[in-house]
Backbone of each chain as ProteinMPNN parsed JSONL, in Angstrom:
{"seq_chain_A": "XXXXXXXXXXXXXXXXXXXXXXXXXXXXXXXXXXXXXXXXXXXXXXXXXXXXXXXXXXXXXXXXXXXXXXXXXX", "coords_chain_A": {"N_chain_A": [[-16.23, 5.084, -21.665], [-17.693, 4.606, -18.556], [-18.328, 4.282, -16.121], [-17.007, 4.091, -13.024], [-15.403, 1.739, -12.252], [-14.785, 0.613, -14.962], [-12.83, 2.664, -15.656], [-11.405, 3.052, -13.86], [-10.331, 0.605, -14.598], [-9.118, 1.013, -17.344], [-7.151, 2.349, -16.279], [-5.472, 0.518, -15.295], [-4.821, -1.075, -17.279], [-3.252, 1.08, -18.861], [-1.181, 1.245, -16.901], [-0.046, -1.155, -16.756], [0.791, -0.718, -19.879], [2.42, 0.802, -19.575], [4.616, -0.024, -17.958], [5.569, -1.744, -19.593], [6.395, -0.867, -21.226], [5.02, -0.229, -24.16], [3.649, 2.194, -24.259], [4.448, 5.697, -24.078], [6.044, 8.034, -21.079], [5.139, 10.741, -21.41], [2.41, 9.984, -22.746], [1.229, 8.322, -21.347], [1.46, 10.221, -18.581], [-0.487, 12.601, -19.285], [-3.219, 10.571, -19.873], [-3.422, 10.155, -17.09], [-3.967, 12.339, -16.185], [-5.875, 13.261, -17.166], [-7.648, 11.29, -15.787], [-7.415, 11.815, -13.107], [-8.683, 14.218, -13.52], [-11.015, 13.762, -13.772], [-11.584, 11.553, -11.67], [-11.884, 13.815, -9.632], [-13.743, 15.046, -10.045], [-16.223, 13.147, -9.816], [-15.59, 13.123, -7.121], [-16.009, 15.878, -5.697], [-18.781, 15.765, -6.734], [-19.543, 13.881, -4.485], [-19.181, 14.98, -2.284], [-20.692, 17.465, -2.268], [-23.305, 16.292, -2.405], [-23.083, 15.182, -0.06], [-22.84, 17.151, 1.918], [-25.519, 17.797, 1.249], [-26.808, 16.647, 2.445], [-27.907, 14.864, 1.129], [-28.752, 11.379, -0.537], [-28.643, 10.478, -3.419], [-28.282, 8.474, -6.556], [-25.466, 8.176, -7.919], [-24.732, 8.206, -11.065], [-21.94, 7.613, -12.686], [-20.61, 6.488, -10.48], [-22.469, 4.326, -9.454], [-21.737, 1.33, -10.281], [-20.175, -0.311, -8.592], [-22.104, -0.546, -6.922], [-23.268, -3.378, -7.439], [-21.512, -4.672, -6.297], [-20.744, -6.074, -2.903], [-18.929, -3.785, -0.84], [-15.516, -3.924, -0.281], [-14.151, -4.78, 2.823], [-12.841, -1.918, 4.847], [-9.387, -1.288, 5.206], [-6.922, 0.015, 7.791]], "CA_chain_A": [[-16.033, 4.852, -20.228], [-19.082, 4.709, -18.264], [-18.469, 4.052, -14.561], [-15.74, 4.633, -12.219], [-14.804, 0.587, -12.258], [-14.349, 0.99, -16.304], [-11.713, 3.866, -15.187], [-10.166, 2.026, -13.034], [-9.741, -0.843, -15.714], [-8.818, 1.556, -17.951], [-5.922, 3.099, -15.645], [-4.731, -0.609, -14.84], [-4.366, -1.086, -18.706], [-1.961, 1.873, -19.089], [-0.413, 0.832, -15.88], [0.693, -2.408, -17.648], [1.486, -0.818, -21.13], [3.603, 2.097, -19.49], [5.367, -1.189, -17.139], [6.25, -3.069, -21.102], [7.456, 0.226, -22.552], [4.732, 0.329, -25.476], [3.625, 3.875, -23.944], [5.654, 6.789, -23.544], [5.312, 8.6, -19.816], [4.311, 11.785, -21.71], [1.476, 9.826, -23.35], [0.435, 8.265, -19.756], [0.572, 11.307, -17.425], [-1.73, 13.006, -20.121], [-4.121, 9.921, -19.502], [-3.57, 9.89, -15.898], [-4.116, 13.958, -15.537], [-7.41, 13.315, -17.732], [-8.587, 10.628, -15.012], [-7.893, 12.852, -12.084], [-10.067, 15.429, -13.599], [-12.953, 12.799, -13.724], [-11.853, 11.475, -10.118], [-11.581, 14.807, -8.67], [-15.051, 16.0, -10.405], [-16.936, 12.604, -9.038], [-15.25, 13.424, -5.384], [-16.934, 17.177, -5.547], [-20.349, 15.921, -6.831], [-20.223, 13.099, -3.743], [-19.351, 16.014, -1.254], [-22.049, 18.078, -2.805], [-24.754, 15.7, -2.059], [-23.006, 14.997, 1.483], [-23.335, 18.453, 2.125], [-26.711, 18.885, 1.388], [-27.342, 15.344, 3.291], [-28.958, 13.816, 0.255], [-27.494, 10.161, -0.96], [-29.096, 10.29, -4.801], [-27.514, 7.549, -7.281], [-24.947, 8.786, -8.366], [-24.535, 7.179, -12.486], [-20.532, 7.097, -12.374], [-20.325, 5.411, -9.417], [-23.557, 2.852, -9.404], [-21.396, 0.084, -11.074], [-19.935, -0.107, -7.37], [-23.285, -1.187, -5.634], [-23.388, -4.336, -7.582], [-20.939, -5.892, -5.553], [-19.892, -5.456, -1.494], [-17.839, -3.145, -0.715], [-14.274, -4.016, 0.397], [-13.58, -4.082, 3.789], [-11.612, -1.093, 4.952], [-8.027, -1.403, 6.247], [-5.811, 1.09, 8.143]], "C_chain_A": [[-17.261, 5.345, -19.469], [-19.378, 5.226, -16.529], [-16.96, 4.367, -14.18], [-15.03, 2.945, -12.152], [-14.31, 0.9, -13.861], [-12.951, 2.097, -16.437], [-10.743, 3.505, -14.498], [-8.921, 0.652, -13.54], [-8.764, -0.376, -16.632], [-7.248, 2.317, -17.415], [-4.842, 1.922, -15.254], [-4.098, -0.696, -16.181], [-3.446, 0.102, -19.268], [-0.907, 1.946, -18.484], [0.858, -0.026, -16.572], [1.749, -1.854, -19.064], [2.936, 0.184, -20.734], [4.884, 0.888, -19.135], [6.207, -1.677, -18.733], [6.709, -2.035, -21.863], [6.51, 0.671, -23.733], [3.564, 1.625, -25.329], [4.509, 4.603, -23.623], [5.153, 7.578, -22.225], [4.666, 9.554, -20.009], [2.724, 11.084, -21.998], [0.287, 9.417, -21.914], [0.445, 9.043, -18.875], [-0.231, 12.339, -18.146], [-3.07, 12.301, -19.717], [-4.444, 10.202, -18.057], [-4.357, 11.42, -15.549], [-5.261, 13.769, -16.069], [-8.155, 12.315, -16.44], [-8.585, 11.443, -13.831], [-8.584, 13.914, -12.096], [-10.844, 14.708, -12.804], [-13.158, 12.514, -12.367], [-12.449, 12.348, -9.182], [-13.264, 15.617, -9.043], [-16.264, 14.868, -9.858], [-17.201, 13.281, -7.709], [-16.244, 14.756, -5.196], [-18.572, 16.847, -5.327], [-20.651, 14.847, -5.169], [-20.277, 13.959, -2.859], [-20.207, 16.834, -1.327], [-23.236, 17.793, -1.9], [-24.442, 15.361, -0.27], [-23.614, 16.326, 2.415], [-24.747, 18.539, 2.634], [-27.591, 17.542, 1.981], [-28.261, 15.013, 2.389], [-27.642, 12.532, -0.568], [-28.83, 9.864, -2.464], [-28.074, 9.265, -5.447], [-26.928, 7.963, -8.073], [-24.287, 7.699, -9.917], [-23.286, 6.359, -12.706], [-20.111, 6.08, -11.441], [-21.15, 4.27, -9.159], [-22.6, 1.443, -9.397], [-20.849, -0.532, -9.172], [-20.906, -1.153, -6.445], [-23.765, -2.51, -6.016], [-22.594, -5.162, -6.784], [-20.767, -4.957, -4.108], [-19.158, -4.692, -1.488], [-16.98, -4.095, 0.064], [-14.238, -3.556, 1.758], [-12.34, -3.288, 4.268], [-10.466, -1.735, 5.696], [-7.275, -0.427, 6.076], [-4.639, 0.891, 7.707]], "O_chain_A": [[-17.782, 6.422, -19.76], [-20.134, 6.021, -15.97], [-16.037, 4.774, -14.885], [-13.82, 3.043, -11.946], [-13.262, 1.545, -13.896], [-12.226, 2.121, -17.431], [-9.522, 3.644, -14.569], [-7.832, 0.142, -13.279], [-7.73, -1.01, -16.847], [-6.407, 2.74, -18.207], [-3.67, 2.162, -14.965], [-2.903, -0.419, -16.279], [-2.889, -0.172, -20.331], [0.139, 2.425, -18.922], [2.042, 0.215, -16.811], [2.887, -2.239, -19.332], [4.021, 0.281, -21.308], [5.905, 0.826, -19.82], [7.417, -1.902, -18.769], [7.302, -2.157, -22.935], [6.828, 1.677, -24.368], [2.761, 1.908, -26.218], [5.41, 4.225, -22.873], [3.947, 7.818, -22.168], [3.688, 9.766, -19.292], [1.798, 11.676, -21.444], [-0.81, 9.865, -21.581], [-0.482, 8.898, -18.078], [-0.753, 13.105, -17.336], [-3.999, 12.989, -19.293], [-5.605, 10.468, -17.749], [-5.246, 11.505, -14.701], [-6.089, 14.223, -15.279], [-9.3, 12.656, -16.142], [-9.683, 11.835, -13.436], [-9.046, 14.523, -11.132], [-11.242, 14.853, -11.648], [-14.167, 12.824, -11.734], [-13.209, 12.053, -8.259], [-13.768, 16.535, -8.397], [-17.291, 15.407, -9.446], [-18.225, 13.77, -7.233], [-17.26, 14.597, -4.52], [-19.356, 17.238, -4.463], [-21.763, 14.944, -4.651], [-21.391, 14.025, -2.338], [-20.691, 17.086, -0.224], [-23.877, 18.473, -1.099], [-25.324, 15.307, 0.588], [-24.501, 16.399, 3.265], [-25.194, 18.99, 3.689], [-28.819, 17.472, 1.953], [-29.426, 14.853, 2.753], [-26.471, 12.62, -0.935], [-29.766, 9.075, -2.337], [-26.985, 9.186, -4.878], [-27.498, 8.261, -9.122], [-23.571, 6.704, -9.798], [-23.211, 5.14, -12.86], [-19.421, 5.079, -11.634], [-20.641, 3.261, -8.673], [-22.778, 0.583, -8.535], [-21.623, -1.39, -8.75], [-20.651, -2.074, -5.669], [-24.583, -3.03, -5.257], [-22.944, -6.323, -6.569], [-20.683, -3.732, -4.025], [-18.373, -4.847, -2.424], [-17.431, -4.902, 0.877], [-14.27, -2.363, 2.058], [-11.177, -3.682, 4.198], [-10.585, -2.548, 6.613], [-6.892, 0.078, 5.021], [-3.742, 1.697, 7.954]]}, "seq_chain_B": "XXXXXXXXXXXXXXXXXXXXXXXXXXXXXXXXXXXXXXXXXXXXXXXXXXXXXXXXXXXXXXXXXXXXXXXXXXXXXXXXXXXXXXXXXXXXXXXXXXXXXXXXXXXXXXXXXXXXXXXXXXXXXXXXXXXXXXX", "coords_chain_B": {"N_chain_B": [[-39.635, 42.075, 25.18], [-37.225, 44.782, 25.959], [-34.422, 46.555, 24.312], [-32.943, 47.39, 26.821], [-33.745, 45.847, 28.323], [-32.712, 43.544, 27.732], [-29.916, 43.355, 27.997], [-29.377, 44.18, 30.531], [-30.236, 41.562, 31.065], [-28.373, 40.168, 30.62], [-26.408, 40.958, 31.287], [-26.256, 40.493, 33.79], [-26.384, 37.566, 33.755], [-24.116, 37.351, 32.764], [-22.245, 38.038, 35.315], [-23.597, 36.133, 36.954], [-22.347, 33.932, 36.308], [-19.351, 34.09, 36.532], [-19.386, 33.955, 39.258], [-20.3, 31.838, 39.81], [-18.738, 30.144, 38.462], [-16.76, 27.696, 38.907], [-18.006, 26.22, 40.087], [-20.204, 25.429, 38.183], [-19.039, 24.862, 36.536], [-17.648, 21.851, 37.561], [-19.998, 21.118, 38.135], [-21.689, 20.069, 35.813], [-19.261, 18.193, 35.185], [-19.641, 15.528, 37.041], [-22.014, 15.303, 36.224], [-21.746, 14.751, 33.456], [-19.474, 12.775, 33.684], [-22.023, 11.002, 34.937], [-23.811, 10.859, 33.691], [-22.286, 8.846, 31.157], [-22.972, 7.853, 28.52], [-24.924, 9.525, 27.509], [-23.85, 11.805, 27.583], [-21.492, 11.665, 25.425], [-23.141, 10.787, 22.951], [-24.145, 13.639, 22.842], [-22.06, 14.739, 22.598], [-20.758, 13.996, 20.098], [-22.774, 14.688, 18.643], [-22.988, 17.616, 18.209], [-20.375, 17.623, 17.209], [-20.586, 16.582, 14.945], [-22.721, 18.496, 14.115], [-21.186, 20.892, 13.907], [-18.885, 21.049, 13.032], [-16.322, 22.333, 12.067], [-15.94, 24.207, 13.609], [-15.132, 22.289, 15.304], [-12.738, 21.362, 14.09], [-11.554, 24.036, 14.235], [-10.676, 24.336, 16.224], [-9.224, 22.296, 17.613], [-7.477, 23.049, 15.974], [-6.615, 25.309, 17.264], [-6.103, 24.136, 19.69], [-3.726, 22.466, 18.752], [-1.998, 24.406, 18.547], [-1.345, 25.72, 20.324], [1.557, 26.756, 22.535], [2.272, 24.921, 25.005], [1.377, 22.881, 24.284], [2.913, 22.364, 21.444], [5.622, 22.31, 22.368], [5.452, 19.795, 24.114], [4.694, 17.924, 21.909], [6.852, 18.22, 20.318], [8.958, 17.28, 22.014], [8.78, 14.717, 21.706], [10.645, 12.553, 20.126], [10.649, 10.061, 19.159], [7.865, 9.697, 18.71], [7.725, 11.413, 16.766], [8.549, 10.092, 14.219], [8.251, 7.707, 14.663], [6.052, 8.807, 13.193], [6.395, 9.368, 10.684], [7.756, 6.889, 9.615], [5.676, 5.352, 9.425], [3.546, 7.007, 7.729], [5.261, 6.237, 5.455], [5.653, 3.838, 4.956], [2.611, 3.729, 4.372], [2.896, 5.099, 2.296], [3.886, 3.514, 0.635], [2.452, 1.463, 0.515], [-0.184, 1.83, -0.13], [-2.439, 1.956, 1.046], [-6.314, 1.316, 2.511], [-6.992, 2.937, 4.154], [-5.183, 5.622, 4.346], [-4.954, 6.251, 1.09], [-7.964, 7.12, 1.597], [-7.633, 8.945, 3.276], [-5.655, 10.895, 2.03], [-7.481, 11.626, 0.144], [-9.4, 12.972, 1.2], [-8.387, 15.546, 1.924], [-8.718, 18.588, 2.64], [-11.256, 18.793, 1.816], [-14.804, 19.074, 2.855], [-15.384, 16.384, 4.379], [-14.839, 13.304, 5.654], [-12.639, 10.612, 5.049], [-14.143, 8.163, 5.206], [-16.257, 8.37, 4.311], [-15.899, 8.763, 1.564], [-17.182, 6.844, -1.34], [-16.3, 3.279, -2.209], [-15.335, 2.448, -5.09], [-14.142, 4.37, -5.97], [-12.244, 5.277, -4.121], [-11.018, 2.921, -5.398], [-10.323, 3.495, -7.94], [-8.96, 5.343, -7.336], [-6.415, 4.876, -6.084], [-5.451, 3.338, -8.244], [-4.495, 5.277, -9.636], [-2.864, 6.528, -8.229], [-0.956, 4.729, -8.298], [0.273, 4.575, -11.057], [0.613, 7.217, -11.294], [2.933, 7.444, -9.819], [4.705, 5.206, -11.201], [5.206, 7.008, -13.433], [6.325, 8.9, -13.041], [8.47, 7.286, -11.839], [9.376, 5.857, -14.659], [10.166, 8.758, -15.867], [12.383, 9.529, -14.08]], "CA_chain_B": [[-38.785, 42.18, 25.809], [-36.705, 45.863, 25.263], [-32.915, 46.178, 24.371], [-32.632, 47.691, 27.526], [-33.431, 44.424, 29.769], [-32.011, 42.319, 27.403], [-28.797, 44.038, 28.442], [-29.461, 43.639, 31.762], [-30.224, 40.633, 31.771], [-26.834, 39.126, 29.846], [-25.038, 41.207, 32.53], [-26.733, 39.456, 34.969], [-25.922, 36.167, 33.532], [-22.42, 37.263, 33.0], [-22.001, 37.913, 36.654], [-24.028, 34.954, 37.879], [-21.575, 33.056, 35.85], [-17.974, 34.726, 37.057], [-19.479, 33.805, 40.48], [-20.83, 30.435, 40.146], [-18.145, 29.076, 37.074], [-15.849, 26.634, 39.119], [-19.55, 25.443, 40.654], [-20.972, 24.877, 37.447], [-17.917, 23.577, 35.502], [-18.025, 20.952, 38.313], [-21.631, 20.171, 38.405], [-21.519, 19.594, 34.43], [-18.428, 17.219, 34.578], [-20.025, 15.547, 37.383], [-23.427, 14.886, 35.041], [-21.309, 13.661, 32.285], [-19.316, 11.331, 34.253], [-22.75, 9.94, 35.162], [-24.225, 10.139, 31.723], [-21.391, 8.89, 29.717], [-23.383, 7.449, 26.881], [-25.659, 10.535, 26.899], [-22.937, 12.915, 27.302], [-20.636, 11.322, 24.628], [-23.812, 11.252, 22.166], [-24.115, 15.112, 23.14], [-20.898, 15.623, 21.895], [-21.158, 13.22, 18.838], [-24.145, 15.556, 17.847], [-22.125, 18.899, 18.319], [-19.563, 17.643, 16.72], [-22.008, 16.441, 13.016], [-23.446, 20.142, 13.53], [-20.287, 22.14, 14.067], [-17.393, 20.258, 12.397], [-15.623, 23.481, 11.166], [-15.855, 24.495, 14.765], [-14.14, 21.061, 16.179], [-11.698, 21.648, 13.315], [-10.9, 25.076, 14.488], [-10.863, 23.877, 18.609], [-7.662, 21.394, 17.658], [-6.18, 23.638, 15.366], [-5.987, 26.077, 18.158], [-5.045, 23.783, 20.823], [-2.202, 22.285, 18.466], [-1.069, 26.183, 18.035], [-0.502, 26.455, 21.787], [3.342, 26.789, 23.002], [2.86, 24.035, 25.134], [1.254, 21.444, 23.186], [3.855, 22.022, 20.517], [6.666, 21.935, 22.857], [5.301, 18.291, 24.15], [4.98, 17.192, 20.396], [8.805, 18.024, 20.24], [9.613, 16.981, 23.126], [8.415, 12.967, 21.174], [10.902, 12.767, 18.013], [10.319, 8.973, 18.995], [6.871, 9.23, 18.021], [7.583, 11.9, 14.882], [9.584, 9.1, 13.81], [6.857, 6.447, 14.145], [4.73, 8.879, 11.856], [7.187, 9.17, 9.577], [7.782, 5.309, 9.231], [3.94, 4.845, 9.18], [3.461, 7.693, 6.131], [6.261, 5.792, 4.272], [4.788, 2.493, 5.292], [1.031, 3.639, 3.788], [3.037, 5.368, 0.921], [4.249, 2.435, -0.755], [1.418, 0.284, 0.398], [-1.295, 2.497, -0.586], [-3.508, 1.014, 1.816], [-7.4, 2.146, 2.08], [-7.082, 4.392, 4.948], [-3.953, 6.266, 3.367], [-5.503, 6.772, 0.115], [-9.219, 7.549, 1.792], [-7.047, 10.411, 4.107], [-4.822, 11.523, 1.101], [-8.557, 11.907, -0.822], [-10.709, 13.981, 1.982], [-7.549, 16.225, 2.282], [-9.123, 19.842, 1.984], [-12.372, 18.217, 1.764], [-14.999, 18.717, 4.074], [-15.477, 15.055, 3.832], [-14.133, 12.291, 6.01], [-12.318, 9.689, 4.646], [-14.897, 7.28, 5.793], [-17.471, 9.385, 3.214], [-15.845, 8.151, 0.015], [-17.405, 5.321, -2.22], [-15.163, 2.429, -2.328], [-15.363, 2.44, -5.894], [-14.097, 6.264, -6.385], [-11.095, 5.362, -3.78], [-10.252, 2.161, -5.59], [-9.561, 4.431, -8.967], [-7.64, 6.383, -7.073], [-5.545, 4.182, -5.286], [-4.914, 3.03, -9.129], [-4.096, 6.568, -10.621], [-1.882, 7.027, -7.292], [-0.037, 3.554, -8.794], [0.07, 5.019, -12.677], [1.732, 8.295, -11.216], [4.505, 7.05, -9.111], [5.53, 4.313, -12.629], [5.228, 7.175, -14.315], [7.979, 9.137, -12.264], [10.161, 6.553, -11.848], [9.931, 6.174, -15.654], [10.588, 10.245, -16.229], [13.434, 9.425, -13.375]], "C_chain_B": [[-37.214, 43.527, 25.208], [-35.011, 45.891, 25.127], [-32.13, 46.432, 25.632], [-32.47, 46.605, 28.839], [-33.051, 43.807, 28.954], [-30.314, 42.685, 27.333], [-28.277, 43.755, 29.426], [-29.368, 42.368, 31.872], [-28.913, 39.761, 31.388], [-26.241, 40.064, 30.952], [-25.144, 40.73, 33.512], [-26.064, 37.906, 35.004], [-24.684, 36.131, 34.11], [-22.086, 37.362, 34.311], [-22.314, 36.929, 37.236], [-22.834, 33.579, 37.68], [-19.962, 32.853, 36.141], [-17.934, 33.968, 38.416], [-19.349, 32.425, 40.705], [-19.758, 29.932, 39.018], [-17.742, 27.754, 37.393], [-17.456, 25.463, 39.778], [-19.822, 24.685, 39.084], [-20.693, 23.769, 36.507], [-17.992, 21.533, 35.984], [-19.189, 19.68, 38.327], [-21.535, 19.423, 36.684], [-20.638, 18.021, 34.515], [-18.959, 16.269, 35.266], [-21.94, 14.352, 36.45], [-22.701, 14.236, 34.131], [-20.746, 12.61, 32.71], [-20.477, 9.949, 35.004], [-23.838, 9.506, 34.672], [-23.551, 9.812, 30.7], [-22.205, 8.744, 28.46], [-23.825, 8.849, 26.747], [-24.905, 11.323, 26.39], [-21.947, 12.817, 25.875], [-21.53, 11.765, 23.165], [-24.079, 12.523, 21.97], [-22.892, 15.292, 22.489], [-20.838, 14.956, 20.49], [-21.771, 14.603, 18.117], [-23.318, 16.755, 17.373], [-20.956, 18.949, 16.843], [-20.19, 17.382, 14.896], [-22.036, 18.208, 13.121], [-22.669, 20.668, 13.166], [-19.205, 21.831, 13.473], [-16.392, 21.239, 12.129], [-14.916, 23.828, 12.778], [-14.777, 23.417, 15.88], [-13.081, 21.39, 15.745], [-10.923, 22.687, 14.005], [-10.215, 25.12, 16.196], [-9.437, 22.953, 18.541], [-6.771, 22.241, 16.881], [-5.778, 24.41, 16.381], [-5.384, 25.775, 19.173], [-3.834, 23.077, 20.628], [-1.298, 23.385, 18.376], [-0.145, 26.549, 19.348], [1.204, 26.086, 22.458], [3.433, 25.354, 23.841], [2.779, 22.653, 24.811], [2.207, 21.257, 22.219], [5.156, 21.673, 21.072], [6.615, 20.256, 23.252], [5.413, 17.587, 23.171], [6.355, 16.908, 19.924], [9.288, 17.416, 20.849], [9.544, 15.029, 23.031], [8.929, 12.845, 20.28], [10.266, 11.369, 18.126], [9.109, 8.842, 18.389], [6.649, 10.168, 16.44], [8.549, 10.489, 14.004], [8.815, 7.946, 13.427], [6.212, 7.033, 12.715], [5.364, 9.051, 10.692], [7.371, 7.415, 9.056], [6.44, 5.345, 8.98], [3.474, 5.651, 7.954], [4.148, 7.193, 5.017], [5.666, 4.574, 4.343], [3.837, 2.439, 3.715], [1.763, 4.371, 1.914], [3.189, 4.204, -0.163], [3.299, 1.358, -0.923], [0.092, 0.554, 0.071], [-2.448, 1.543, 0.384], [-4.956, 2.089, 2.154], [-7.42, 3.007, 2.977], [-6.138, 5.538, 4.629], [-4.471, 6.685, 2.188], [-7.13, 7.632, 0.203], [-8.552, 9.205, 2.238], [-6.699, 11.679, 3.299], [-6.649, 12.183, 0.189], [-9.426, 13.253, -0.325], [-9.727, 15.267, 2.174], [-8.369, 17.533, 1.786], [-10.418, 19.707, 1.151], [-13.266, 18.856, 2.904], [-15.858, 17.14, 4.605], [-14.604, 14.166, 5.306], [-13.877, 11.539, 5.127], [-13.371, 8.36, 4.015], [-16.419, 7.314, 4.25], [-17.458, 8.42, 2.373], [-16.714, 6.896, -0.499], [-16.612, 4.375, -2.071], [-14.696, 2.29, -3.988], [-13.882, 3.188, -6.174], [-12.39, 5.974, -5.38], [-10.106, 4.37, -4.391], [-9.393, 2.709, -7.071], [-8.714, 5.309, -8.792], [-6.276, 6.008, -6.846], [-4.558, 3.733, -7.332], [-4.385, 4.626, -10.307], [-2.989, 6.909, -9.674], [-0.466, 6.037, -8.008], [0.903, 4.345, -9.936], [0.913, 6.294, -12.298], [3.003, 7.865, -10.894], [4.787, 6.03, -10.858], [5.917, 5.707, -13.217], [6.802, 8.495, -14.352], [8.997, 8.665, -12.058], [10.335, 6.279, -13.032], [11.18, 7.458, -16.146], [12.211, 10.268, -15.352], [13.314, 11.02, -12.567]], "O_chain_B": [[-36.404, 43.246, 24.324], [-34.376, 45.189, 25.914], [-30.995, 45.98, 25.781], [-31.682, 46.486, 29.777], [-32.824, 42.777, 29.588], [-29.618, 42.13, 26.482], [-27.163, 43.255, 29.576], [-28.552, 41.877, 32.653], [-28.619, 38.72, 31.974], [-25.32, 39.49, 31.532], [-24.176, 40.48, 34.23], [-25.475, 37.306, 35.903], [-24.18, 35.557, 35.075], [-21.351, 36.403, 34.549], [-21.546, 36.542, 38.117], [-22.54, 32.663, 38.447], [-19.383, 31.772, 36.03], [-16.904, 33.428, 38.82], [-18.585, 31.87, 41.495], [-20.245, 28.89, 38.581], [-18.039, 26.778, 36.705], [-17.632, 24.245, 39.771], [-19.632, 23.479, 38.925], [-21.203, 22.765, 36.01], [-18.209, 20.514, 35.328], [-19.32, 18.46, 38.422], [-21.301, 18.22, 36.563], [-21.098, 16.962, 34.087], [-19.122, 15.396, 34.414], [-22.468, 13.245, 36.341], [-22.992, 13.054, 33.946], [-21.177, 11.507, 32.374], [-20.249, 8.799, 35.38], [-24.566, 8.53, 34.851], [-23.817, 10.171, 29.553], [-22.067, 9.487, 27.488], [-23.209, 9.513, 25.913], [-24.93, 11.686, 25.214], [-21.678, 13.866, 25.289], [-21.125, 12.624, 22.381], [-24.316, 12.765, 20.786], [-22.857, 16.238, 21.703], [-20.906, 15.828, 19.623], [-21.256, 15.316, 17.255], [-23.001, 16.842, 16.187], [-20.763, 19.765, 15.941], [-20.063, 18.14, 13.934], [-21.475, 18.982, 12.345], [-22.854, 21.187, 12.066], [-18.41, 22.771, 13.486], [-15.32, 20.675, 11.909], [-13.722, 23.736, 13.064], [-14.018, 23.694, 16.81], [-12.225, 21.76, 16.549], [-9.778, 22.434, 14.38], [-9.509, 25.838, 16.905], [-8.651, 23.0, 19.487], [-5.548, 22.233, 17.019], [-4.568, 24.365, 16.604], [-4.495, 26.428, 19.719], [-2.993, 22.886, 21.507], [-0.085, 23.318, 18.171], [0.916, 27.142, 19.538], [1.648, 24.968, 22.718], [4.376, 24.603, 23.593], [3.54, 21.692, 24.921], [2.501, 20.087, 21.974], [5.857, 20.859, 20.472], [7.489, 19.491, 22.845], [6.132, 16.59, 23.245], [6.868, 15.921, 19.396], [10.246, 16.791, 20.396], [10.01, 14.237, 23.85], [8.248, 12.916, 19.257], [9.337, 11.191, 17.338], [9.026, 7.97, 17.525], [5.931, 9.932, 15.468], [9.119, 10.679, 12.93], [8.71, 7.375, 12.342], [5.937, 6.44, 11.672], [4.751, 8.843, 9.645], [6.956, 7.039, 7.96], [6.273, 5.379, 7.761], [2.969, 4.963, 7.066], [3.875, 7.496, 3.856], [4.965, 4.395, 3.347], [3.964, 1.809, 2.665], [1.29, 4.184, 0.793], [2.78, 4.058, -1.315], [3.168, 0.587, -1.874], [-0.743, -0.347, -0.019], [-3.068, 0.525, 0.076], [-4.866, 3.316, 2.105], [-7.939, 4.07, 2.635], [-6.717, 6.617, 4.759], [-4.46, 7.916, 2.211], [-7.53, 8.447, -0.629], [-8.855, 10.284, 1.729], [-7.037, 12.85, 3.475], [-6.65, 13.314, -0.298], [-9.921, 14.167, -0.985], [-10.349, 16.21, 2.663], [-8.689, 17.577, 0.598], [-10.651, 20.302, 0.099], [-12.66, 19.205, 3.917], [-16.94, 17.14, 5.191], [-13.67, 14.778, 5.824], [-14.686, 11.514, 4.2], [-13.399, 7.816, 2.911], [-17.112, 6.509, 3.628], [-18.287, 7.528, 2.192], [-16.77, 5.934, 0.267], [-15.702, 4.929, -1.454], [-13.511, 1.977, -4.108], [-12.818, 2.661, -6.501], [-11.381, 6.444, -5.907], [-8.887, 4.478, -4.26], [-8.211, 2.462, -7.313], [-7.96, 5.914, -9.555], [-5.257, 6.572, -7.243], [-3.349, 3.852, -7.532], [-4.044, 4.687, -11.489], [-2.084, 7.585, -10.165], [0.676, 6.461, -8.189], [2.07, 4.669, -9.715], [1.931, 6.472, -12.967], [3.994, 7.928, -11.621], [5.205, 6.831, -11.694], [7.093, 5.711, -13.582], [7.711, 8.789, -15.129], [10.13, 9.147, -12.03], [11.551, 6.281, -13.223], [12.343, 7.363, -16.538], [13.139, 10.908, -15.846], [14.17, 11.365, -11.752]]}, "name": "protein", "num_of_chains": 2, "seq": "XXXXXXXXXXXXXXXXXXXXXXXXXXXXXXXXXXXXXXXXXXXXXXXXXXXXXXXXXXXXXXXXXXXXXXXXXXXXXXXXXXXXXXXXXXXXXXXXXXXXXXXXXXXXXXXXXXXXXXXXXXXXXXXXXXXXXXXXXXXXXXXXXXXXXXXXXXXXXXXXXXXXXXXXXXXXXXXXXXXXXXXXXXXXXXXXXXXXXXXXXXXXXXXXX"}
């Protein structure tokens, strides 16, 4: 897993298997608690660099700047 | 300049200021009502530098007896925000998941990647299944 889209793919695909039964919930909130590390350790490093008002490329997240962002909605 | 006039002279101030306040408060609002843009950008700025400081300026004026009594005094609108939190709960929508993200941040919402909120928004999904599995 490389990028934060790959993680995302990766969290849809357990989404599905938990939905059809051929995961157990123990086995997926294990997965899930391992991706909110990773989320929660991106989120730090982007506040980091907000912080210190520098916007460096951040590796995890790059995959991102290939396409538009989504416009927000409230 | 010795500690002794710089003593003086802040007591000076402070008095010039007791005297002249409702003057000056005046003259200020006055100037801003006839620099909005400037004035607004002036506070813009303040607000980037000091953020902790804005933070702490609403927490204290939500603390006060009678701002909280007015807040009560609206269930109609605790009621809205309740419908509108249950709303964004089930609809995970990007301002709801950006809010839920910067929480105890010093971060806006606004900050995040889109990326970084759209993995979230899908780990927010992946929990709730995984609760209503566990029951």
């Amino acid at each position: 897993m490389k990028n934060v889209d790959e993680l995302r793919g990766q969290l849809a695909e357990v989404f599905a298997q938990l939905r059809a039964g051929t995961i157990k919930p123990g086995e997926a909130a294990e997965l899930a608690n391992l991706a909110g590390k990773m989320i929660g350790s991106a989120k730090v490093q982007v506040e980091y660099y907000a912080l210190r008002k520098e916007a460096p490329t951040i590796a995890f997240l790059q995959a991102e700047c290939l396409t538009p962002p989504p416009q927000v909605t409230k | 300049m010795t500690d002794e006039q710089r003593d003086r002279k802040k007591a000076y101030l402070r008095d010039w200021y007791a005297k002249n306040r409702e003057r000056q408060i005046a003259a200020v609002g006055a100037w801003q009502r006839d620099n909005r843009e400037r004035a607004n950008a002036n506070k813009r700025a303040y607000v980037e530098r000091n953020p902790e400081r804005r933070r702490e300026q609403a927490n204290r004026h939500a603390a006060k007896p009678e701002v909280r009594a007015k807040a009560a005094a609206r269930p109609a609108r605790k009621e809205w925000q309740k419908a509108r939190n249950k709303r964004d709960a089930e609809t995970l929508s990007d301002g709801f998941v950006r809010r839920i993200m910067a929480q105890h941040t010093s971060m806006k919402g606004s900050d995040l990647p889109q990326g970084l909120v759209d993995a979230y928004r899908q780990l927010m999904k992946l929990k709730k299944a995984i609760n209503e599995k566990r029951g």
